[in-house]
C-alpha positions in Angstrom: 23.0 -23.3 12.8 23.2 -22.8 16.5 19.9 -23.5 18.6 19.9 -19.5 19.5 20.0 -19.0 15.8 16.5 -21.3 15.3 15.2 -19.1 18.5 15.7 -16.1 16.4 14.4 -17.0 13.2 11.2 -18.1 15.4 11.1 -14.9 16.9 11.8 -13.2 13.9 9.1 -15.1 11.7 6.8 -14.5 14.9 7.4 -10.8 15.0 6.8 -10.4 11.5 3.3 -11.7 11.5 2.1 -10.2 13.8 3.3 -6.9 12.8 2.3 -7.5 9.3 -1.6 -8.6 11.0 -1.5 -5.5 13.2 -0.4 -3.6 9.6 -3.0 -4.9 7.6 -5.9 -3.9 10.1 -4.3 -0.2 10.4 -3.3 0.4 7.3 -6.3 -0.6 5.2 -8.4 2.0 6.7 -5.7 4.7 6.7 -5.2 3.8 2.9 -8.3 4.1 2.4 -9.0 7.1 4.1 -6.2 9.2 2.3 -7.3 7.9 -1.0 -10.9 9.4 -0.8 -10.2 12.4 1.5 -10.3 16.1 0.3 -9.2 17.1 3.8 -6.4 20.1 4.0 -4.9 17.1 6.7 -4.4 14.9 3.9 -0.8 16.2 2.8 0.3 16.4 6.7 -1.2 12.4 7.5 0.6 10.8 4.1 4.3 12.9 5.2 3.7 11.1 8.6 2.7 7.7 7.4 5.8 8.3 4.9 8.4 9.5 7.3 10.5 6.0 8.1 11.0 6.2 4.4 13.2 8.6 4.5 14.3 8.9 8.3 17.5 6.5 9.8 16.0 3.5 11.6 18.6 4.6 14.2 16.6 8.2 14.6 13.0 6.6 14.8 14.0 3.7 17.3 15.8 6.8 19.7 12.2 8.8 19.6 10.1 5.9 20.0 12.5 5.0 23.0 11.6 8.0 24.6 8.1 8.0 23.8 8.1 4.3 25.3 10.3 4.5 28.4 9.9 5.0 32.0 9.5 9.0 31.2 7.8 9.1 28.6 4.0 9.7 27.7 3.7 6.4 26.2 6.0 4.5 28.9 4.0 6.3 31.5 0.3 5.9 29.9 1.2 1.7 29.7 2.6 1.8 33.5 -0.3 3.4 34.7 -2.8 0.8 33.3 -0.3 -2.3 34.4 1.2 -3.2 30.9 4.5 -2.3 32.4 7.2 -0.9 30.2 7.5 -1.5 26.5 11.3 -1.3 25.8 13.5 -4.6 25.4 10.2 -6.3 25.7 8.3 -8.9 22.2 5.6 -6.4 22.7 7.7 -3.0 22.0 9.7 -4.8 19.2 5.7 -5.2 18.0 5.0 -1.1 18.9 8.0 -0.3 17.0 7.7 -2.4 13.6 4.5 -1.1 13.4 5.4 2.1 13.4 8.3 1.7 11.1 6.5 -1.0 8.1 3.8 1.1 8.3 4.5 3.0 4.6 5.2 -0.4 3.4 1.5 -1.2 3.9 -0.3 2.2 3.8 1.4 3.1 0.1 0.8 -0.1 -2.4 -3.0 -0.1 -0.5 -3.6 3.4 -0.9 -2.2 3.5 -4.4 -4.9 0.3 -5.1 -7.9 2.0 -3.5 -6.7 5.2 -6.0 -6.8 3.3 -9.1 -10.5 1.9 -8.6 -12.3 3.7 -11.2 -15.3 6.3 -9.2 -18.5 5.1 -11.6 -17.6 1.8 -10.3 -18.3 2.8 -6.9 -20.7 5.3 -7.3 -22.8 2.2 -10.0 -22.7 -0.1 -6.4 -24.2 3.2 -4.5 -27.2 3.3 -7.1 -28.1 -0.4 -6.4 -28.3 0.6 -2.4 -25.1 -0.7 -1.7 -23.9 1.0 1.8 -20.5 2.7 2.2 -19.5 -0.6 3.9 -21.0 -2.7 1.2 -19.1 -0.5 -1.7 -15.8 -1.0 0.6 -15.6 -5.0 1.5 -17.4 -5.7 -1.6 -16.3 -3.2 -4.6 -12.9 -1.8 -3.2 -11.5 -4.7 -1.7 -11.4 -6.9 -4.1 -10.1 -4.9 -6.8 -7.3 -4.0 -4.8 -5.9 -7.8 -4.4 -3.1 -6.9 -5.9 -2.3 -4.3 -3.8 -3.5 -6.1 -0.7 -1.3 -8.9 -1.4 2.1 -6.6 -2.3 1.3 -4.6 0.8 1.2 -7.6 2.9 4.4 -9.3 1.5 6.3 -5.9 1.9 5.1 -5.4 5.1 6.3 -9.0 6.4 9.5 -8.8 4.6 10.3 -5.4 5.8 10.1 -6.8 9.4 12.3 -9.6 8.5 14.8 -7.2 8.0 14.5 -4.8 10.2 18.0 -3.7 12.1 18.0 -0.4 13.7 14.9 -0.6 15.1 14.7 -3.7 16.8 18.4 -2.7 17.9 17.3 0.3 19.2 13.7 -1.0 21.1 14.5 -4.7 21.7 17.8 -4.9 22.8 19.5 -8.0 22.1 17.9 -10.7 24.9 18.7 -14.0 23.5 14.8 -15.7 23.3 13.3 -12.5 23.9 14.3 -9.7 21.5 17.6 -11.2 19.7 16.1 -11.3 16.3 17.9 -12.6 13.1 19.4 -9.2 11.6 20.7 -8.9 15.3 22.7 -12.8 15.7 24.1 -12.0 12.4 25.7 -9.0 13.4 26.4 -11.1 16.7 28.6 -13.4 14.8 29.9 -11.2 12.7 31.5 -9.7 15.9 32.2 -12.9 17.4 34.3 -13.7 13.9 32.1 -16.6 13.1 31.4 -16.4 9.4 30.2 -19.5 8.6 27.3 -19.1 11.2 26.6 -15.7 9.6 26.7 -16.7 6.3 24.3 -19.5 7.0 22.0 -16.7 8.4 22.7 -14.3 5.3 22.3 -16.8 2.8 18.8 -17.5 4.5 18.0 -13.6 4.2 19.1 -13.3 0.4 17.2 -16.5 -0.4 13.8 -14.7 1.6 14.5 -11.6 -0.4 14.5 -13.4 -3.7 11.4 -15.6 -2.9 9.7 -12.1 -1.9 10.9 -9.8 -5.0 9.5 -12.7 -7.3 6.5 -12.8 -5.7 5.9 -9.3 -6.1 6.2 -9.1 -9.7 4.1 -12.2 -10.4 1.6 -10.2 -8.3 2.1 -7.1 -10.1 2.7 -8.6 -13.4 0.5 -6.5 -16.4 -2.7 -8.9 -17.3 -1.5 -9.3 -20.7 1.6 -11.3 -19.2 -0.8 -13.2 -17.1 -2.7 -14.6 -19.8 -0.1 -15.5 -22.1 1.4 -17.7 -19.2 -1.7 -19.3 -19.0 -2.0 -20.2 -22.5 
């Protein structure tokens, strides 16, 4: 592998933390929020956390380029207080995978926080235990599991993001080139063996990430007999 290629495997490892830190202290909240609301908003907030599901990464990295750009609301909002412009910038690639990982996190969380059973919570609430005592010391730790899936599928989701980071960050080698984007670089270029280096990489991340997942998500039943 070429030295670019180690920058954006850096760069792509970097982004993906981050995003998947930034994730985790959104998301939570959010998840838990639309697994104990009754609000009439509920249907609306879940269809927007859920919409990169189903929309082209292509069609969300166009919006959020006008959102972000000199023009925009956004662009304008972080020019006015000196951040300066967000597109083809670490810090907009950061914006965007937010955005777009977000029902990665949001979903396996809120599904977690759903599945606690209510006298469990409401058995903490007899013995004084505050809303924030019932979350960080009831709710979060029966939802490990879906903590830990959230977290995996949010980092791996950034690894592999295309569109997006096409779209937002350009393709500034040591800035925003990230490791979807040189492999598509050398498949242009017609050098295979660098981007089968690079694709072996990816399909070697996905299987370490798929098998974590199911050891994660494993029934207890299965657990225990391995441990026997």
């Amino acid at each position: 592998m070429t030295a670019d290629d180690w920058i954006a495997i850096r760069l792509t490892a970097r982004l993906a933390a981050t995003t998947t830190l930034l994730l985790l202290l959104v998301g939570t909240p959010l998840a838990w929020w639309l697994a104990r609301t009754r609000s009439r908003l509920k249907p609306v907030a879940a269809s927007l956390v859920a919409m990169p599901l189903v929309l082209p990464p292509t069609v969300i990295g166009f919006y959020l380029l006008l959102l972000t750009g000199p023009n925009g609301p956004v662009g304008q909002a972080t020019q006015a207080l000196g951040l300066g412009r967000l597109p083809f910038t670490f810090t907009g690639l950061v914006v965007a995978s937010v955005v777009y990982s977000l029902p990665f996190v949001v979903q396996p969380l809120q599904q977690a926080f759903e599945a606690i059973p209510e006298r469990l919570l409401e058995a903490a609430s007899t013995l004084r235990a505050g809303p924030w005592d019932r979350f960080f010391t009831v709710a979060l730790p029966l939802a490990r599991p879906g903590l830990l899936t959230a977290t995996v599928l949010g980092f791996a989701h950034t690894v592999g993001e295309f569109g997006v980071v096409l779209m937002i960050g350009g393709n500034i080698p040591g800035a925003t080139r990230m490791l979807s984007v040189a492999i598509y670089d050398h498949v242009e270029a017609g050098a295979f063996g660098d981007a089968h280096r690079l694709a072996a990489l990816m399909v070697g991340f996905a299987m370490v990430v798929l098998i974590t997942l199911y050891v994660v998500n494993r029934p207890v039943h299965e657990r225990r007999e391995g441990s026997a």
